[in-house]
C-alpha positions in Angstrom: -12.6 51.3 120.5 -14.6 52.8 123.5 -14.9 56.9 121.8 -15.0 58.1 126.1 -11.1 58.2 127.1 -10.3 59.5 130.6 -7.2 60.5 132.1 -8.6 58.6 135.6 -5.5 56.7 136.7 -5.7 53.1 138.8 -8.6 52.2 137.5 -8.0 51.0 133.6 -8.5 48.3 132.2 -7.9 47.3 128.3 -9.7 44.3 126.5 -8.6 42.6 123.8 -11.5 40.6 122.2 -13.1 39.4 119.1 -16.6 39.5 120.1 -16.9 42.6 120.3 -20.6 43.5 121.1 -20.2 41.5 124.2 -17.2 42.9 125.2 -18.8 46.0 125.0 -21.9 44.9 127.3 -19.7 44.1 129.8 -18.0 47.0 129.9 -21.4 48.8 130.1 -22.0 46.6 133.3 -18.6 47.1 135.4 -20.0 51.0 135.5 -22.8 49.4 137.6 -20.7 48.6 139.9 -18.3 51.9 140.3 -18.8 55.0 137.0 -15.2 55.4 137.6 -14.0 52.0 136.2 -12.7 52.6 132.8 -12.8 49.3 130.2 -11.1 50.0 126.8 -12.2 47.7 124.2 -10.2 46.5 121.2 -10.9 44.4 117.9 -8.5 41.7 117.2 -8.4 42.9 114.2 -7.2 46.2 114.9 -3.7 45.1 113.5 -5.1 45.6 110.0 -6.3 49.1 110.8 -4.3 52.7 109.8 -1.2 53.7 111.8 -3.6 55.9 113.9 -5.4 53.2 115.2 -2.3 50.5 116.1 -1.3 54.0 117.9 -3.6 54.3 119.8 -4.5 51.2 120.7 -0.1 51.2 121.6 -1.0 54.3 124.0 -3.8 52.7 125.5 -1.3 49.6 126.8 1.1 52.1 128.0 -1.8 53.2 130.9 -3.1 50.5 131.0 -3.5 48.7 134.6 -4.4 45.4 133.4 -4.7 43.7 129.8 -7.9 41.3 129.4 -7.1 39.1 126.3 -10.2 37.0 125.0 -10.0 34.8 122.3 -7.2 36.2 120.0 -5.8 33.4 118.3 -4.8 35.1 115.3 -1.1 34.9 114.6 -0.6 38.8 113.5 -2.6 39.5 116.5 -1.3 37.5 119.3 2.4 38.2 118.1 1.4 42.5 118.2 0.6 42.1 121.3 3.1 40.2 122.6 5.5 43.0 121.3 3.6 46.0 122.4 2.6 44.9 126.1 6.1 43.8 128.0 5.1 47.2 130.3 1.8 45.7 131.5 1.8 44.4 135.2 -0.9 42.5 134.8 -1.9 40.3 132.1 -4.9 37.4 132.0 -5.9 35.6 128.6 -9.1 33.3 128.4 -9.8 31.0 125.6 -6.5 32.4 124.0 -3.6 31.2 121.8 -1.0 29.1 124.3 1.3 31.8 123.1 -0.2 34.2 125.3 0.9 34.1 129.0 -1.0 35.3 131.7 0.9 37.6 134.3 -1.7 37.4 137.4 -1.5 35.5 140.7 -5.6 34.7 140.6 -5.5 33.3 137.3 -6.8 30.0 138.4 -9.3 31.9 140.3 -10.8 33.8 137.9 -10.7 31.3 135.2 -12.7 28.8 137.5 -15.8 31.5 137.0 -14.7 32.3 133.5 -15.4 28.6 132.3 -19.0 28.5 133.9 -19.7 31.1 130.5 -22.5 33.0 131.9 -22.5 37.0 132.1 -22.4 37.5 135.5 -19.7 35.4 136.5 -17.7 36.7 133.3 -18.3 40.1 134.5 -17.4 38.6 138.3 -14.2 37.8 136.6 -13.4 41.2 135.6 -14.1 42.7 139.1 -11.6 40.3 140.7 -9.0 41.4 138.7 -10.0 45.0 139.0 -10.3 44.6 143.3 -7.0 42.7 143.2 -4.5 44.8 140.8 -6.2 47.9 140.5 -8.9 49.1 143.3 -11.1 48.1 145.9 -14.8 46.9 144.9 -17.2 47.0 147.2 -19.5 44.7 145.9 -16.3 42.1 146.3 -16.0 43.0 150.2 -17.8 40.1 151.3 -16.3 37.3 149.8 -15.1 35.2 153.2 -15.2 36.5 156.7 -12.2 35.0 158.4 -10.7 35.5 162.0 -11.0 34.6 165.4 -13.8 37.0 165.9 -16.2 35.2 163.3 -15.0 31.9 165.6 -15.4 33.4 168.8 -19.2 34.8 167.5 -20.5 31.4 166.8 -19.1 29.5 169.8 -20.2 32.2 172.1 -23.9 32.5 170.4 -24.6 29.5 168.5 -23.0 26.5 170.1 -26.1 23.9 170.5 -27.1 25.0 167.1 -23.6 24.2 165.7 -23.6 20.7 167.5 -27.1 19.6 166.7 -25.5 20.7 162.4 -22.4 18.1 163.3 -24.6 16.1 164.5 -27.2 15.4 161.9 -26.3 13.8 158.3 -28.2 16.2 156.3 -26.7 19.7 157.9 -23.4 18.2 157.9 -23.1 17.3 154.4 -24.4 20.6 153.1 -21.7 22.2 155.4 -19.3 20.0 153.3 -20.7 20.9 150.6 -20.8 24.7 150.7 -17.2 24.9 152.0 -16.1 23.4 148.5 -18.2 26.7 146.9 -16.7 29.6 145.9 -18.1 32.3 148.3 -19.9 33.7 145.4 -20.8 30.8 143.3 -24.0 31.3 143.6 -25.0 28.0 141.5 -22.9 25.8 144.0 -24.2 27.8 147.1 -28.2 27.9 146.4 -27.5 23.9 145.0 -26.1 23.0 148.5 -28.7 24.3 150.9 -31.8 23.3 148.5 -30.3 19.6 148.3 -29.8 19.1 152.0 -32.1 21.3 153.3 -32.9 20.4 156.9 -34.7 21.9 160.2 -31.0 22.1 161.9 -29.2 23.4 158.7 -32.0 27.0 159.2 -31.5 26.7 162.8 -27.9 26.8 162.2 -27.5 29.7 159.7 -30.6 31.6 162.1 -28.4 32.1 164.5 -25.0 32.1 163.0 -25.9 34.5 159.8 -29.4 36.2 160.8 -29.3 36.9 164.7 -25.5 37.7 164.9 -24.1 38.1 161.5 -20.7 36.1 163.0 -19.2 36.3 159.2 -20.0 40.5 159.5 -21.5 40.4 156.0 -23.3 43.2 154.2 -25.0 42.7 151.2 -27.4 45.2 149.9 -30.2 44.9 146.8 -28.0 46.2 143.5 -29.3 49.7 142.0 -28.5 49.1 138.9 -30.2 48.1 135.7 -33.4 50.7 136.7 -35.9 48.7 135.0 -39.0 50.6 134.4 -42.5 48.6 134.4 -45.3 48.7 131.6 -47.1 51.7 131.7 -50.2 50.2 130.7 -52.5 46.8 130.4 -55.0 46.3 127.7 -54.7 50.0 127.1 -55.4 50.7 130.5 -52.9 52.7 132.9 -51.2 50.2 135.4 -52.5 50.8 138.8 -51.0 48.5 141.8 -54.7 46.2 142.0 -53.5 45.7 137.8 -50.2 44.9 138.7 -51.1 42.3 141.7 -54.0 40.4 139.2 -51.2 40.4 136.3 -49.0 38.2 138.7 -51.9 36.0 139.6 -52.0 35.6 136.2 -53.6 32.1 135.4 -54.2 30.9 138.8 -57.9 30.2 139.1 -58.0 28.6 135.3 -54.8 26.5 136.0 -53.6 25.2 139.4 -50.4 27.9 139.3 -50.0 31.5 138.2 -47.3 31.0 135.6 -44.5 28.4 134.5 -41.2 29.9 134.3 -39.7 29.4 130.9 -36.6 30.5 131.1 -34.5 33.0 133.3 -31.3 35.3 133.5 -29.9 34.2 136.9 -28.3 31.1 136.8 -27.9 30.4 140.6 -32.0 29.9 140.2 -33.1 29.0 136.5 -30.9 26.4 136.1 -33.4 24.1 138.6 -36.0 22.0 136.6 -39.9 22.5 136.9 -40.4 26.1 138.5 -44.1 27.0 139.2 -45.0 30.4 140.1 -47.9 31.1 142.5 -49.2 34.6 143.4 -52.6 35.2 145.8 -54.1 37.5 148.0 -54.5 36.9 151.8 -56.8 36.7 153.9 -55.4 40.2 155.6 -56.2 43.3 154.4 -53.8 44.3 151.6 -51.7 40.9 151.9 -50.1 39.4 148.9 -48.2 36.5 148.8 -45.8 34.5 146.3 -45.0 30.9 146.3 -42.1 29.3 144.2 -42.2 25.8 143.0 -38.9 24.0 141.7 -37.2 20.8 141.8 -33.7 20.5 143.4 -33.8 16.6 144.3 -37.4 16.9 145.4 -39.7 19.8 144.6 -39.2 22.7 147.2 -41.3 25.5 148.1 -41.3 29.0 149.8 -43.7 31.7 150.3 -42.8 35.2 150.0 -44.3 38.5 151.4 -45.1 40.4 148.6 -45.5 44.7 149.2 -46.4 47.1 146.5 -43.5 49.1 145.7 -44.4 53.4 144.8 -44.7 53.1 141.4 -47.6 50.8 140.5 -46.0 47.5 138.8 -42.9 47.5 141.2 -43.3 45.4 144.7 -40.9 44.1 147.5 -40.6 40.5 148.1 -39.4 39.2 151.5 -38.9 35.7 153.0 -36.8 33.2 155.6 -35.1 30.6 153.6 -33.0 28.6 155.7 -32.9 30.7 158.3 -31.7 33.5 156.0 -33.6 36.3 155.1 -33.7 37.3 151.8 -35.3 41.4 150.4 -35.6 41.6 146.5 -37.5 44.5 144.8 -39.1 42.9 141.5 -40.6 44.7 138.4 -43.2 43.7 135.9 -41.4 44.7 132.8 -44.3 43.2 130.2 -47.0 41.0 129.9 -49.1 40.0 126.8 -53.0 41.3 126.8 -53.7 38.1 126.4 -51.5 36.3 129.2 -49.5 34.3 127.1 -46.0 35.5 128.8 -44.9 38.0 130.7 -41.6 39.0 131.7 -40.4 40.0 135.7 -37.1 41.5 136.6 -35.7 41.3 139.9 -32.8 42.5 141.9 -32.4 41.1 145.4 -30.0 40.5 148.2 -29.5 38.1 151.6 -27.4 40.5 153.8 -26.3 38.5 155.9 -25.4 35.8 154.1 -22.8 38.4 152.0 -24.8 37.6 148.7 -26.4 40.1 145.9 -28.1 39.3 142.9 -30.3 40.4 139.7 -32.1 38.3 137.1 -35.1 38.1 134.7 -37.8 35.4 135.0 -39.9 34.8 131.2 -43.3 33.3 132.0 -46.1 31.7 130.4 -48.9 29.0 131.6 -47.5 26.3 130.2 -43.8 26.7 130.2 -43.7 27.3 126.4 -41.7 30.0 124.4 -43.6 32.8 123.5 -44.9 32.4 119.9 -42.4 33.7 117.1 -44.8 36.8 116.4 -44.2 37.9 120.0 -40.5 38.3 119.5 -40.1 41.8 119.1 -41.7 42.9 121.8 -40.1 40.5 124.2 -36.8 41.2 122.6 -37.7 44.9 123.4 -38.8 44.0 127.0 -35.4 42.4 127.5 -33.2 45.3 126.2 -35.2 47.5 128.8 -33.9 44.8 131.8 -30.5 45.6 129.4 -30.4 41.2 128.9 -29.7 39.8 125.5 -32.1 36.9 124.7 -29.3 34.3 124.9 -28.3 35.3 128.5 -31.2 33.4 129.1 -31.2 30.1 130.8 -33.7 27.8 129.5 -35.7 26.0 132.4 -36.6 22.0 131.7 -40.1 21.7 131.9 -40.4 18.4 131.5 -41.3 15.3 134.3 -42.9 17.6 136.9 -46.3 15.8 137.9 -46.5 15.9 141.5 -45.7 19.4 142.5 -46.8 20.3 145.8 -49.6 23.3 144.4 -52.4 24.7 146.4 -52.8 27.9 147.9 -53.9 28.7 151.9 -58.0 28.3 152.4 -59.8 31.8 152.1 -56.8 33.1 149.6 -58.4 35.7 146.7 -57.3 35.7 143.1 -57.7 38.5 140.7 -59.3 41.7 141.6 -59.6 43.7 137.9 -58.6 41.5 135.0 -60.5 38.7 133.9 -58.2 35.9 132.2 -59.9 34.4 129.7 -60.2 30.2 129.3 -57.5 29.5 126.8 -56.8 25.8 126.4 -53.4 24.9 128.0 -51.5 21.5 129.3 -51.9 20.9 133.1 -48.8 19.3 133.3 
């Protein structure tokens, strides 16, 4: 039971659960979103507790707005609860005895995101229910522009571009496809315009999305986890030259910088083969970042890269699509020795109505981190607050043929030398 009780009204929610560690992460997370949103956590076995308890887990249903019930199959359990919560409005059970009922029009909705078991859509889930029976979320604003004055925007401004979309195969059918998406799915979204990716598809959302915003979305880069970087590199004090050669990282001795081995977002990390390539420019102070990763074929895009203030923080920028996308990564930790690093990132495509976060682990050959570097990446990962099984394993396997190189006259590392360690090229 969550010790911080509020008399806040409108905005309480009450969680039945069994796991209740995870539980309590999400409840952690939904104050990301809005301080004011109060989650109270139960046990299922709170049943077997003192009177004191079973009280006031019995109060706790009386205010409660909502009752989340997750995974209570146990017959003293579900039948307690069935008894003591006829006086909640709004009731939704996942992965639940069948004696449970839900009492909630956007059941189906919810439970859609609920069965993709990830952490982000879970905690999506949460944040429907709370923006449907309890409060407005803001994050949630943006979830379809509908109306005569998004139509009226894109015949007015964008009508060749939306022929020349109806027109062609490729545009169309990704059309198709991201209308059968959930809004903020972003696994279905990202899947759609990366497998039919075409010239009139980023003409098309250019000038619907980017020039004239006809959906009137507003996305903006999440605040929250603040991830701090690593202080220091080979006992040295991170300085932003430091932080730019530690992303180059093995570029030079192998033809990429790093192989992603596995990441937190799942609308990205779920694609096979992901290279990572960081260089300087030729300009003055330029610093670039190209992503390699296999969606049908393998796809690439090249991102401005600006140091943030603190050295080891940096904005990325780039047009994908026609969309333009701002994310502010963070180099959380990376081995003396180069053999993995971890990057957190938040990001968001304002027009396109989408926010995220995630996590990217890294080595040069797309290898898990030897066992005697757990703690420390398991400490790296608490500091991005992500549990080591949040992570999505990237499949590393079958990627010859990925379109690497970097522009002519491109530099590489400016401070750290990386030293010739023996790894597959593959």
């Amino acid at each position: 039971m969550s010790p911080e009780m509020r008399a806040n009204t409108g905005r309480r929610m009450v969680v039945a659960a069994v796991d209740m560690k995870e539980a309590e992460k999400k409840r952690e997370r939904l104050k990301w979103v809005d301080e004011e949103f109060e989650m109270i956590v139960f046990s299922d076995n709170f049943v077997k507790s003192n009177d004191e308890t079973v009280n006031h887990v019995r109060n706790e249903l009386d205010r409660a707005d909502i009752l989340v019930v997750v995974a209570v199959r146990k017959d003293g359990s579900v039948n307690w609860i069935q008894a003591n919560s006829p006086n909640v409005s709004n009731i939704i059970c996942f992965d639940s005895s069948l004696a449970l009922r839900n009492k909630l029009e956007i059941a189906r909705t919810v439970s859609e995101s609920w069965e993709r078991h990830n952490s982000d859509d879970i905690r999506f889930c949460l944040l429907v229910i709370i923006n449907a029976y309890i409060t407005p979320v803001s994050t949630l604003k943006n979830l379809r522009a509908k109306g005569f004055s998004t139509l009226n925007c894109m015949v007015t401004n964008c009508g060749p571009q939306i022929l020349n979309c109806l027109l062609d195969p490729n545009c169309r059918k990704a059309l198709q496809c991201l209308n059968n998406c959930s809004p903020v799915h972003q696994v279905c979204n990202y899947r759609c315009i990366a497998s039919y990716e075409s010239k009139y598809l980023e003409e098309f959302s250019l000038c619907v999305l980017q020039k004239n915003n006809c959906l009137e979305l507003d996305a903006k880069i999440p605040e929250k986890p603040r991830v701090p970087p690593m202080a220091e590199f080979r006992g040295e004090k991170l300085s932003p030259e430091i932080a730019e050669d530690l992303f180059v990282g093995w570029l030079g001795t192998l033809d990429w910088s790093w192989r992603v081995v596995a990441g937190q977002n799942p609308a990205y990390d779920q694609f096979p083969c992901q290279y990572q390539l960081f260089y300087r420019g030729k300009a003055r102070g330029s610093f670039w970042y190209e992503p390699v990763f296999q969606v049908i074929t393998l796809e690439m895009s090249k991102y401005r890269v600006k140091r943030g203030k603190v050295p080891g923080t940096f904005h990325f920028s780039v047009l994908d699509n026609g969309v333009v996308s701002n994310e502010f990564w963070t180099i959380v930790d990376v081995s003396d020795y180069l053999s993995w690093g971890l990057f957190h990132y938040h990001g968001a495509a304002r027009v396109a109505g989408q926010s995220y976060t995630g996590a990217v682990l890294v080595s040069p050959d797309g290898q898990y981190p030897a066992e005697k570097e757990k703690e420390r990446l398991v400490s790296a990962l608490d500091r991005c607050d992500i549990k080591e099984w949040e992570l999505f394993n990237v499949d590393n396997c079958s990627c010859e043929d990925a379109p690497l190189g970097i522009p002519e006259g491109s530099s590489l590392h400016s401070k750290i030398q990386v030293h010739g360690q023996t790894h597959s090229s593959v």
